[in-house]
C-alpha positions, 0 to 999 in steps of 0.5 A, a space after each residue: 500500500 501507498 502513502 497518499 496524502 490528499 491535498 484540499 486545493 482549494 484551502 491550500 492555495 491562495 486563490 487569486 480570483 476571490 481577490 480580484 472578483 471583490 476588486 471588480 465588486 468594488 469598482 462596480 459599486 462605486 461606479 454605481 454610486 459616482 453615477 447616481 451622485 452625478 445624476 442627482 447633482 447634475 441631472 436632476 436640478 435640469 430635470 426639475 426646471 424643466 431645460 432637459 425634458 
């Protein structure tokens, strides 16, 4: 009989794209709230005085 030593390894090594997938996550949401910020600020005061529509 062999030694066999199993290796879980998803534990054993650093996984790169949990790191990078909440680097995009981020970049996502805070693009999100930039925009929002943008049209609450700009658009919306040109909505309500009715020069864009």
């Amino acid at each position: 009989m062999k030694n066999i030593v199993q290796r879980d390894w998803r534990s054993n090594r650093p996984s790169r794209r949990d790191r990078t997938g909440f680097d995009q996550t981020t970049a996502l949401g805070s693009l999100a709230v930039a925009l929002l910020a943008y049209i609450i600020y700009h658009i919306y005061p040109l909505v309500s005085k009715g020069l864009l529509w």
